[in-house]
C-alpha positions in Angstrom: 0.0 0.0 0.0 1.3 3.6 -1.3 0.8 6.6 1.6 -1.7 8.2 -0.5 -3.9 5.1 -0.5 -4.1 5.2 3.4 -4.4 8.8 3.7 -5.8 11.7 1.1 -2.8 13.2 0.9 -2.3 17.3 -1.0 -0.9 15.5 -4.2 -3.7 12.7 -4.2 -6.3 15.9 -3.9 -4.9 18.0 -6.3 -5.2 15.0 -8.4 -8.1 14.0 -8.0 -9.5 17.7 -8.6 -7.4 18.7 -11.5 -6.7 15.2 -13.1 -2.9 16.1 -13.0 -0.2 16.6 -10.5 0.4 19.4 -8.7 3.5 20.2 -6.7 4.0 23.3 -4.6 6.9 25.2 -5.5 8.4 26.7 -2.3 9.6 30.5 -2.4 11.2 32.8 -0.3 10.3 36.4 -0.2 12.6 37.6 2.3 10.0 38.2 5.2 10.4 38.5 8.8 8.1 38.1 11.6 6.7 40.1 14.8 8.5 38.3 17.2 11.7 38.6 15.2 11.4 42.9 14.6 10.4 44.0 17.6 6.7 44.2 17.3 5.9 41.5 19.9 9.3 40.4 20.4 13.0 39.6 19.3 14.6 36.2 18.6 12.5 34.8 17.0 10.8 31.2 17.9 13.3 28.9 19.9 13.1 26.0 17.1 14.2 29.2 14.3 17.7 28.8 13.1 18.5 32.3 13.5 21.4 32.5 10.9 18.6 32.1 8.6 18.7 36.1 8.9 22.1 37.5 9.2 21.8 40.3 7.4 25.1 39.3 5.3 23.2 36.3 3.9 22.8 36.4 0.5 19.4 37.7 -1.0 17.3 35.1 -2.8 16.7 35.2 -6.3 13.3 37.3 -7.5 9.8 35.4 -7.3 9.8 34.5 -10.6 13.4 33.1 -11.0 12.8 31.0 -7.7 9.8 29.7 -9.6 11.3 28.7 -12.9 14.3 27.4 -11.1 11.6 25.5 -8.6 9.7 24.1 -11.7 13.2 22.7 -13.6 13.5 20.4 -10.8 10.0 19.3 -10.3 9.9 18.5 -14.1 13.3 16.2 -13.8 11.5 14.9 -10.4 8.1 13.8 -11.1 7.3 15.1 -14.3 4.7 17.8 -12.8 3.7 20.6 -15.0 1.4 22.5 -12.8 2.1 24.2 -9.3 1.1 26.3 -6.6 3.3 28.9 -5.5 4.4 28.4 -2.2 5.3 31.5 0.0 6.9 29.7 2.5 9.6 30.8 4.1 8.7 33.0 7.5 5.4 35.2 7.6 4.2 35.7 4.2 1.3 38.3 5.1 3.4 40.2 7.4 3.7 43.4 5.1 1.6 46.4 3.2 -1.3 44.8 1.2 -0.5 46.1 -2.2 3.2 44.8 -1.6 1.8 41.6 -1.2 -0.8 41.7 -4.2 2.3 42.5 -6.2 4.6 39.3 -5.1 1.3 37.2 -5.4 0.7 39.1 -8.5 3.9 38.2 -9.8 3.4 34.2 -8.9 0.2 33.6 -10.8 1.8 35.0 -14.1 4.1 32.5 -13.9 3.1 30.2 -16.5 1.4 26.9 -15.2 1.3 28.5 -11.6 -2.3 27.4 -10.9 -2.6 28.6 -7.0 -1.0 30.1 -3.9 -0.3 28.5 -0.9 1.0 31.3 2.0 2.6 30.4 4.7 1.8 32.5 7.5 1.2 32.9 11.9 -2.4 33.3 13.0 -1.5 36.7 14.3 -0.9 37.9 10.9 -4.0 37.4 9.0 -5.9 40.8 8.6 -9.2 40.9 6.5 -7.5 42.6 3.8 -5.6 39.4 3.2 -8.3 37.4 3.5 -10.0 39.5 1.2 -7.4 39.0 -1.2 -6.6 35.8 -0.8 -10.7 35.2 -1.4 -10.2 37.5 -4.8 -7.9 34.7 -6.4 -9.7 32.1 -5.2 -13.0 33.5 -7.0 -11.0 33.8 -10.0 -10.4 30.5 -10.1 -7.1 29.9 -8.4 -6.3 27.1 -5.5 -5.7 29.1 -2.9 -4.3 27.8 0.9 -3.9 29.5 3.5 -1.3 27.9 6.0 -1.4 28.8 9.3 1.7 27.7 12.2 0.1 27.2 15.1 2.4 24.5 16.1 0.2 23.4 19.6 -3.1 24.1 21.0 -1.4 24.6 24.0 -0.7 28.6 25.1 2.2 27.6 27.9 3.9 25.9 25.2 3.8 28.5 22.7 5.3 30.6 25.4 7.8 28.4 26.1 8.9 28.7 22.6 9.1 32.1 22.2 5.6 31.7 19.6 4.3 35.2 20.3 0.3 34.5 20.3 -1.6 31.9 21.9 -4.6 29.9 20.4 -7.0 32.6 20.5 -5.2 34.2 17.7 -5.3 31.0 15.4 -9.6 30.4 16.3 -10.4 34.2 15.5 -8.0 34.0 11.8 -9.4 30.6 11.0 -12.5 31.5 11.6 -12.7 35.1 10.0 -10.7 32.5 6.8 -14.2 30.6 7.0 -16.1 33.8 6.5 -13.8 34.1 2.8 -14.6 30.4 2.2 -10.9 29.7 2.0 -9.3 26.6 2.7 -6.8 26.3 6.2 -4.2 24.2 6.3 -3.1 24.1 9.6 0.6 23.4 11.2 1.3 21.4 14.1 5.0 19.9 15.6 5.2 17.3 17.4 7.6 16.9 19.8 8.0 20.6 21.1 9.2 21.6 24.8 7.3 20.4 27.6 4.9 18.1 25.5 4.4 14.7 25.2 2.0 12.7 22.6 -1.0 13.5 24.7 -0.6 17.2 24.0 -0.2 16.6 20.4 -3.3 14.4 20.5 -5.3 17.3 22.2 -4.1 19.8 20.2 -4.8 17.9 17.1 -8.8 17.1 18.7 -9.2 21.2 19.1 -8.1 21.9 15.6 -10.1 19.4 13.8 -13.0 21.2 15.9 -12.0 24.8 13.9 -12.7 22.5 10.5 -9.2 23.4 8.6 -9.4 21.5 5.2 -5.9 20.8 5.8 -2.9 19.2 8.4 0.5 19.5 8.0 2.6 17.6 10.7 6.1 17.4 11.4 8.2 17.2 14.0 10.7 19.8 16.3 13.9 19.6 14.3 17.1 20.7 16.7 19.4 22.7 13.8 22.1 24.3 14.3 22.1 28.5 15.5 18.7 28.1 18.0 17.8 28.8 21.1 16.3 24.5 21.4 19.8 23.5 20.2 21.5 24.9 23.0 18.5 23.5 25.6 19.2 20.2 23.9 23.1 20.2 24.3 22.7 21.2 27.7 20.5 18.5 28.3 17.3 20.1 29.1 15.7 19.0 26.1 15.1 15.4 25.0 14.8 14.6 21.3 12.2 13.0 19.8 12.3 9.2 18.8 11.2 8.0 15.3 8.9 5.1 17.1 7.0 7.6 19.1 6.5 10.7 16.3 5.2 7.8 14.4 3.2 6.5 16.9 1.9 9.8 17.5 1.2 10.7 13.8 -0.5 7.6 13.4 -3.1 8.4 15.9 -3.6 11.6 15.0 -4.2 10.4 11.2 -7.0 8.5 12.4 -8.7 11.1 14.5 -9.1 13.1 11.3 -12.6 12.9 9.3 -13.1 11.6 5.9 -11.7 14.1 3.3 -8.9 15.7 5.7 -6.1 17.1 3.3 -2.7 15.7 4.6 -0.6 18.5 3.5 2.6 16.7 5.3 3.2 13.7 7.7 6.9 14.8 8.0 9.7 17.3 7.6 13.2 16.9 6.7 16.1 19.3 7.5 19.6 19.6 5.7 22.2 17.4 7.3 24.6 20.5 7.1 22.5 22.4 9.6 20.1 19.2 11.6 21.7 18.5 15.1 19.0 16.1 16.4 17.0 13.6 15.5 19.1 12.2 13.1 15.5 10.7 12.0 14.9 13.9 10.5 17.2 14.1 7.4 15.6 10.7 6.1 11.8 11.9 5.0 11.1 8.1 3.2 12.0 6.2 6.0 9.7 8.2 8.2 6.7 7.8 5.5 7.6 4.6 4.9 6.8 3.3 8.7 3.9 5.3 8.6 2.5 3.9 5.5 3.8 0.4 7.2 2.0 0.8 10.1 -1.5 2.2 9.0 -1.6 -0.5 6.5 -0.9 -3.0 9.3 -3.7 -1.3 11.4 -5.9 -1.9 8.2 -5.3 -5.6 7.6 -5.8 -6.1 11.3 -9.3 -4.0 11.0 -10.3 -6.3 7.5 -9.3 -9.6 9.3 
């Protein structure tokens, strides 16, 4: 059995939708974030590598060039030919409305860019964007809406240095319901003072604000953050691969029918992970969870 036959995975979706692949194409726009300028707070969140934004790092390519280089290697990769532009990289709505009409502007001309997908923190999601986002998405575009909240939980979001609590992520999701757009929301497992109970509540809580989408991964330790030096020190245990897929597992079958699985995992580059080693192999990781549910199925059939 294939992941997407146990789960309705994004690619299986957009599939079955469109009758063609679709990959997302991820870009950076060089954001920032509230808790990194100032606004609500400095450092950023404790799991951010913070060399991400040394101001001596070099400056992406523009929109577009990201794109075409993104689409060269999906082609190579899987033979996709359509995509959703994926503003991924830190808080994509975090700036002046018609700025961010023009990147998103930009994305869609892109030819075979069918969507957006924007990555963003439930803090950041005024109407106008919704409004916006709700535009495209009445011309015909897929349109996402991703929001991090990371954990139901408002101790742990302090704990991390988060900068809003769950509040924030009920009033955007539901003010996003009011636009008709589609949520995919973000949870870690894993994260500082949790265990898979909290994951399993804060997975209950969301599925009660009706995203059309999860994305789950776990707390990667790299290099240049706040957790890497807890976890040297010892005050932070890594995760094992057993229990993140334990925990995945269960919270794959608390979902309803027609839950988009946006992600199961996450990888980070080996030049930069620290901890769990786990985390650099993404098809091992989907490969026990595909094992698994399609054990739990032939036990269920039998």
């Amino acid at each position: 059995m294939y992941l997407d036959q146990a789960v309705l995975t994004f690619g299986r979706a957009m599939r079955e939708k469109y009758g063609y692949k679709v990959h997302k194409l991820a870009i950076d726009a060089q954001f920032t974030c509230p808790n990194r300028d100032g606004t609500k707070g400095i450092g950023g969140c404790t799991f951010c590598n913070n060399t991400s934004f040394s101001p001596n790092a070099r400056k992406p390519p523009e929109v577009s060039e990201q794109l075409e280089a993104g689409r060269q290697v999906i082609l190579k990769r899987t033979g996709a030919t359509h995509y959703l532009a994926y503003f991924q990289a830190y808080t994509n709505t975090y700036a002046d409305i018609n700025y961010l009409k023009s990147l998103y502007d930009n994305a869609l001309s892109h030819p075979d860019v069918i969507g957006l997908s924007i990555g963003t923190r439930p803090d950041c999601v005024p109407d106008g964007v919704l409004k916006l986002l709700s535009q495209y998405q009445s011309q015909g575009y897929e349109i996402w809406l991703e929001l991090g909240l990371q954990s139901s939980f408002d101790n742990t979001l302090n704990v991390v240095n988060r900068g809003h609590g769950f509040a924030e992520y009920h009033d955007a999701i539901q003010r996003a319901h009011q636009h008709d757009l589609q949520v995919c929301t973000h949870l870690i497992v894993g994260l500082p003072t949790e265990n898979a109970q909290h994951s399993l509540i804060s997975m209950s809580r969301v599925l009660e604000t009706r995203p059309a989408g999860i994305k789950i991964h776990p707390l990667h330790i790299v290099k240049g953050t706040q957790i890497a030096r807890q976890w040297k020190s010892g005050d932070y245990q890594a995760l094992t691969m057993d229990d993140y897929v334990d925990t995945v597992i269960k919270m794959v079958n608390m979902a309803p029918a027609g839950m988009i699985f946006h992600r199961l995992t996450g990888t980070a580059s080996e030049d930069l992970l620290l901890a769990p080693d786990w985390c650099s192999k993404k098809w091992l990781v989907l490969n026990e969870i595909t094992r698994k549910l399609n054990k739990e199925l032939l036990t269920l059939n039998s």
